[in-house]
C-alpha positions as CSV (number, residue, x, y, z in Angstrom):
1,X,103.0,-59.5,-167.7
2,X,105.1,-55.7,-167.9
3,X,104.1,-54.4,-165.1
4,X,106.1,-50.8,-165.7
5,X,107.7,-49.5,-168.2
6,X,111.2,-50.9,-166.2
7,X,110.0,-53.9,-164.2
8,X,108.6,-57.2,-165.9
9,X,107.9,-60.5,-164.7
10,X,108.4,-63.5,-167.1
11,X,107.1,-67.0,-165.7
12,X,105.6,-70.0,-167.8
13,X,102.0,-67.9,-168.3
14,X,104.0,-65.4,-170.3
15,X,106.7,-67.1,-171.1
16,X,105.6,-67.0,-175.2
17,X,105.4,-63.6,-175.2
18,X,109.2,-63.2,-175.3
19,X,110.5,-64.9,-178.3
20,X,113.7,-64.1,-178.1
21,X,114.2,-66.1,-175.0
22,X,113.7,-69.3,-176.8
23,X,117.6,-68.5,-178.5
24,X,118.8,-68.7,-174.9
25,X,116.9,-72.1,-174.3
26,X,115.4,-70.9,-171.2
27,X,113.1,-72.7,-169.8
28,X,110.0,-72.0,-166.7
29,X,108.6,-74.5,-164.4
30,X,104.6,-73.8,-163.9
31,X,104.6,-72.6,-159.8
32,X,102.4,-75.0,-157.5
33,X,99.8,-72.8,-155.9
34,X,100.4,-72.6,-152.5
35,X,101.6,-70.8,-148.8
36,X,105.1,-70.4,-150.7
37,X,103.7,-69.4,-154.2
38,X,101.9,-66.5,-151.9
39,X,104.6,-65.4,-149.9
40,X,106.8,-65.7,-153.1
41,X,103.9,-63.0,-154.7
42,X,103.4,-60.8,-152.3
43,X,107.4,-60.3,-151.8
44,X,107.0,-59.2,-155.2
45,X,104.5,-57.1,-154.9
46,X,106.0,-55.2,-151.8
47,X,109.7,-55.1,-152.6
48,X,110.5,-55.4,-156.4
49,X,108.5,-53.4,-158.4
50,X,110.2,-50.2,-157.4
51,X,112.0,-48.7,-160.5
52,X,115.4,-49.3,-160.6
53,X,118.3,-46.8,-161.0
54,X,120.1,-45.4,-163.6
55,X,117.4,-46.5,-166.4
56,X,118.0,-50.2,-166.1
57,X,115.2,-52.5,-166.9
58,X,114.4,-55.3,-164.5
59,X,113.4,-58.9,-165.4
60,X,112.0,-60.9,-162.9
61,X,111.8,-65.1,-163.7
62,X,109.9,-67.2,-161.5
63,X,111.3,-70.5,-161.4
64,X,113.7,-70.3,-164.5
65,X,115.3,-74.2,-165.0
66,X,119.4,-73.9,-164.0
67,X,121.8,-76.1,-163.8
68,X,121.5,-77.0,-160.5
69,X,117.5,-76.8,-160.4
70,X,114.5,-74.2,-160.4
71,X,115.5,-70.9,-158.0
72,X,111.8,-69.3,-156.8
73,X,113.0,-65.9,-158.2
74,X,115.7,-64.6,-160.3
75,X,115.9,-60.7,-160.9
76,X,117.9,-59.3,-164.0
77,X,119.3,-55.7,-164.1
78,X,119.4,-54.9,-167.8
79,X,121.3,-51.8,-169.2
80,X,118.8,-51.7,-172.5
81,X,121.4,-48.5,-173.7
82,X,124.3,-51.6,-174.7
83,X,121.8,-54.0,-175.8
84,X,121.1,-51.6,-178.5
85,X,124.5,-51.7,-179.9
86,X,124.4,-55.5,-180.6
87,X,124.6,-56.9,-183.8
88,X,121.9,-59.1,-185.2
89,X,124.2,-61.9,-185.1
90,X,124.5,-61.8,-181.2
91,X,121.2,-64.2,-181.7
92,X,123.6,-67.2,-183.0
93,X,125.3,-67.4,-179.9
94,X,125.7,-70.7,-178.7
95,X,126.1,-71.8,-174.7
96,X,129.1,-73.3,-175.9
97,X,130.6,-69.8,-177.4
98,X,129.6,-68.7,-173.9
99,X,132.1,-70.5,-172.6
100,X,134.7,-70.1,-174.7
101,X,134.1,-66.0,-174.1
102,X,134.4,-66.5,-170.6
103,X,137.7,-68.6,-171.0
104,X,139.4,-65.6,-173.2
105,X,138.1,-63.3,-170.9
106,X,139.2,-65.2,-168.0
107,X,142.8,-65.4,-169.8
108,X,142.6,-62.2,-170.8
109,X,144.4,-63.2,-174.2
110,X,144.9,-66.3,-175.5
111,X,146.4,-67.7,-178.5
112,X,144.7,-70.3,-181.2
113,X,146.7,-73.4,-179.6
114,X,145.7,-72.7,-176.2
115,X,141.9,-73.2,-177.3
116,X,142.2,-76.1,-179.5
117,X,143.5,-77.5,-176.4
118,X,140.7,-77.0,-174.5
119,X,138.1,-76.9,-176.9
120,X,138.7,-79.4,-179.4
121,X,136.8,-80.0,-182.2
122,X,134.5,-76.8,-181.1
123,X,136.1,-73.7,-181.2
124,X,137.0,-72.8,-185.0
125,X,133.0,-72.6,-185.7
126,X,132.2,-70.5,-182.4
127,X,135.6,-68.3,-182.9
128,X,133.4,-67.5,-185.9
129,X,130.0,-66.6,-184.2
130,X,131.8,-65.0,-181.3
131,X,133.8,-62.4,-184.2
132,X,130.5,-61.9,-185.9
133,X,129.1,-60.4,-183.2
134,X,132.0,-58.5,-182.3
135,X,132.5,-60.0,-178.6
136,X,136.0,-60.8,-179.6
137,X,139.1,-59.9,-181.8
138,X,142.5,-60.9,-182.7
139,X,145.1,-58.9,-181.6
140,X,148.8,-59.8,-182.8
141,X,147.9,-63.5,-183.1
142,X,146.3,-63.5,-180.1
143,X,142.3,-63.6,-179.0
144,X,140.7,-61.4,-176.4
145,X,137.5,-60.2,-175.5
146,X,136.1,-56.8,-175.9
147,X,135.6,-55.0,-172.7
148,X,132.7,-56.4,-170.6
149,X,130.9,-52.8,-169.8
150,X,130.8,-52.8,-174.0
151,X,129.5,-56.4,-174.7
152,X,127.7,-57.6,-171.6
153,X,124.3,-55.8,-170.6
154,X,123.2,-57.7,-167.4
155,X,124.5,-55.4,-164.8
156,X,123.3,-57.3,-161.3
157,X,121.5,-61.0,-161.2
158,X,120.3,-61.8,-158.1
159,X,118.9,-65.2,-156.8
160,X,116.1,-65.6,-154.2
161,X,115.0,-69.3,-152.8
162,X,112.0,-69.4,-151.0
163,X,111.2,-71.8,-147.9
164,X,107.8,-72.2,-145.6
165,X,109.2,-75.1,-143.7
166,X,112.9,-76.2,-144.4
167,X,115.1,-73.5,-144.0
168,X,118.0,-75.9,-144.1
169,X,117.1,-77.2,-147.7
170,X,116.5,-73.5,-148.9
171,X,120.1,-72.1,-147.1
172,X,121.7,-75.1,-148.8
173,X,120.1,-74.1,-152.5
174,X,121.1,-70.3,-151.8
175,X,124.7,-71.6,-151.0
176,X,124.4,-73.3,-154.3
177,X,123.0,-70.2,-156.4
178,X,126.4,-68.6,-155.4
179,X,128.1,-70.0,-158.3
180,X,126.7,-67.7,-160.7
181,X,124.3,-64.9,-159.3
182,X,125.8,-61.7,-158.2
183,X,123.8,-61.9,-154.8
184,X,121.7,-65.2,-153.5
185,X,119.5,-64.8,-150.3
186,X,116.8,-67.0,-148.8
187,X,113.3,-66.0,-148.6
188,X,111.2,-66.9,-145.0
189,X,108.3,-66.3,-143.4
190,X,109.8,-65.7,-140.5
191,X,112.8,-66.1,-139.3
192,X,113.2,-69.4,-136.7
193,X,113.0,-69.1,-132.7
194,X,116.7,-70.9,-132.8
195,X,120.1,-69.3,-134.2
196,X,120.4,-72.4,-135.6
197,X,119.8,-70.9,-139.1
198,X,122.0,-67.8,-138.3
199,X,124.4,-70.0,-137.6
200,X,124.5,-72.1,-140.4
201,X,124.7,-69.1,-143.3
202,X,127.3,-67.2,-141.5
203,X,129.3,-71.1,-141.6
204,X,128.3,-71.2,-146.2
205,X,128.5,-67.3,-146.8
206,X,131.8,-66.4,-144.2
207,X,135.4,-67.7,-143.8
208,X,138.0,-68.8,-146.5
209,X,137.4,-72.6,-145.4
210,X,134.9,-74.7,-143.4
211,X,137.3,-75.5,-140.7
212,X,138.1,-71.5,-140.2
213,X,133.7,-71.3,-139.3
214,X,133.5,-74.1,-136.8
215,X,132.2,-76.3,-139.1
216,X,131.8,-79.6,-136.8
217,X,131.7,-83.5,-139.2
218,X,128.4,-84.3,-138.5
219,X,127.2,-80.4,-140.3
220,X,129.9,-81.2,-143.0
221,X,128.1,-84.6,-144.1
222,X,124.7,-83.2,-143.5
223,X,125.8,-80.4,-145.7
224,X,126.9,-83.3,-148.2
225,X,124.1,-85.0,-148.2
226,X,122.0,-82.3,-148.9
227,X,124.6,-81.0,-151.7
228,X,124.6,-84.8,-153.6
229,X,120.5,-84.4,-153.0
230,X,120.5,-81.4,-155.0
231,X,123.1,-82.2,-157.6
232,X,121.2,-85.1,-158.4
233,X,117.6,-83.1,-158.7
234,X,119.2,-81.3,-161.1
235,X,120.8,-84.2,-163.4
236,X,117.3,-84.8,-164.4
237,X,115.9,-83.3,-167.6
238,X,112.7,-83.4,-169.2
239,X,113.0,-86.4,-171.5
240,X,115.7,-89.1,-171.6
241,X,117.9,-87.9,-174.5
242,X,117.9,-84.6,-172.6
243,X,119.7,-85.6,-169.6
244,X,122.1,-87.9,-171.5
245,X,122.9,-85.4,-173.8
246,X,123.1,-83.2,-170.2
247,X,125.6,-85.4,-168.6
248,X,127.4,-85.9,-171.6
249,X,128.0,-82.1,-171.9
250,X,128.8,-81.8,-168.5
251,X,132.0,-84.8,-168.8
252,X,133.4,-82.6,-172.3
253,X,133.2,-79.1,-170.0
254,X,135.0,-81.4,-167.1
255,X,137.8,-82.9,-169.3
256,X,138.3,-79.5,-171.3
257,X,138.4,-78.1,-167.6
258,X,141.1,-80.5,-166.1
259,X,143.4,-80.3,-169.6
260,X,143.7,-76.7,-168.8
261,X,144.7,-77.3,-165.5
262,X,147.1,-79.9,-166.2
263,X,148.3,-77.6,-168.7
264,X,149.4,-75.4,-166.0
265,X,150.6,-78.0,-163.9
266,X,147.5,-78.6,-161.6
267,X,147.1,-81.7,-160.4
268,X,145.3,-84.2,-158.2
269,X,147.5,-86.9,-156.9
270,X,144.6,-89.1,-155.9
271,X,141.2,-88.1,-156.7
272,X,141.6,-87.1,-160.1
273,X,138.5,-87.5,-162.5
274,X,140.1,-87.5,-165.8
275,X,140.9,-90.7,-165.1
276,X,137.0,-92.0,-165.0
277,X,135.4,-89.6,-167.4
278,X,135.7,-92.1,-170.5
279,X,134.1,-94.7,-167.9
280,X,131.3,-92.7,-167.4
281,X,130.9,-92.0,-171.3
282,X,130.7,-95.8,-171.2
283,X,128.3,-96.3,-169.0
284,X,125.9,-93.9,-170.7
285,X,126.2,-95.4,-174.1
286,X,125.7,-98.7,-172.1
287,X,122.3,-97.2,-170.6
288,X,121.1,-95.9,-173.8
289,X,122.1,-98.8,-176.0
290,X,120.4,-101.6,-173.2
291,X,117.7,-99.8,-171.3
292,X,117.3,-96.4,-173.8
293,X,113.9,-97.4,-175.1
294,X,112.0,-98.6,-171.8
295,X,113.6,-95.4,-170.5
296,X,112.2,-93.4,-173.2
297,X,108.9,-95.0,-173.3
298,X,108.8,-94.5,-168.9
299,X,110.8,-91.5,-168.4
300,X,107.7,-89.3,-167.1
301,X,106.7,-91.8,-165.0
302,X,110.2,-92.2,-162.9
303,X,110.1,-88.8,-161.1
């Protein structure tokens, strides 16, 4: 549904009306009617669908599938004036080359080694796709990334969870969001009679570590418990072979993660996860090999 000629709204309605998502493998949960889905639209209504500045187009998804579950809103500035200068071959990007970008950027200029390292197997193919698209070159035998303002057209992305009743659920997921939006706030319909909830944010969102906010044992587990609830909400994907091939992903981004630190001389003298990851390979082969066709055959039933 374009609402202007600058704001539209993408949710699973509409969703086929946007090919070009489907490279991204994006996908939209359907909204359950209801007090939330109304505040959630009339939020919309009254505060988003002012133009934005500087001729930026806005994208807003309603529940959008992430990593770490289905945020109520997520807005997208878009700067349509770089997107223009993409090559055709941008549409071959892989999440994987992603990553890799991220890590040259991050590094600011690494050499071939350095990624075979941590990305075996991967990177020759996506070193490919990422110079085809010309979001990378090779500068005296060593890879960096072109500058972001040239290659990257998302110039804000901003999270918004939405809660009728448990504010400490929806403050939790907003703590969560952090790790990739730009800004993430929590949506109410009022805020409670209690600080309780002032509290809490100012304890996730302020202070370099928990114990420099007050943060007293019994929040801290609470906090974990609702962290472990929501990790494992989002290990769960649509089929079976989806959330293996999920968590499988997830232990090759861990180990390619903790070689580069060890690299670097990072380490963790007692709680160090490398030292697991080929258990937990194991035990998904185990699942799929012994229990992968009843799981198959069930999985919509489970959840």
């Amino acid at each position: 549904m374009q609402l202007s000629s600058h704001t539209i709204i993408i949710q699973s309605e509409n969703f086929q009306e946007f090919p070009s998502l489907g490279t991204l493998s994006l996908s939209l949960r359907k909204p359950t009617k209801g007090v939330e889905y109304e505040m959630v639209y009339k939020y919309i209504q009254s505060k988003l669908l002012s133009p934005s500045e500087n001729g930026e187009l806005k994208f807003i998804f309603l529940e959008p599938q992430i990593d770490s579950g289905f945020p109520d809103i997520v807005i997208v500035y878009f700067q349509p004036d770089i997107a223009k200068k993409w090559l055709p071959t941008r549409l071959k990007i892989t999440k994987l080359d992603l990553r890799i970008l991220h890590y040259i950027f991050s590094e600011l200029s690494v050499e071939t080694s350095t990624l075979e390292m941590v990305f075996p197997n991967y990177f020759y193919k996506s070193l490919r796709r990422l110079l085809e698209a010309n979001l990378i070159h090779c500068k005296e035998g060593r890879w960096e990334a072109k500058p972001l303002e040239e290659i990257f057209a998302i110039q804000r992305l901003i999270v918004i969870e939405a809660k009728i009743n448990n504010w400490q659920q929806g403050l939790n997921q907003a703590f969560q969001n952090t790790w990739f939006a730009s800004e993430s706030y929590l949506l109410l319909p009022n805020l409670p009679s209690n600080s309780d909830l002032i509290w809490e944010a100012k304890i996730l969102f302020s202070g370099s570590q928990p114990s420099s906010t007050g943060f007293r044992e019994s929040e801290s587990f609470r906090h974990y418990l609702q962290t472990l609830r929501t990790q494992t909400l989002a290990s769960r994907r649509s089929s079976f072979d989806e959330s293996v091939e999920y968590h499988r992903n997830l232990l090759d981004s861990a180990e390619q993660i903790l070689q580069k630190l060890r690299s670097v001389n990072i380490r963790d003298k007692a709680r160090d996860f490398e030292e697991v990851i080929d258990t937990n390979r194991a035990a998904l082969s185990y699942i799929e090999d012994y229990r992968g066709v009843i799981l198959r055959r069930n999985w919509s039933k489970l959840f």
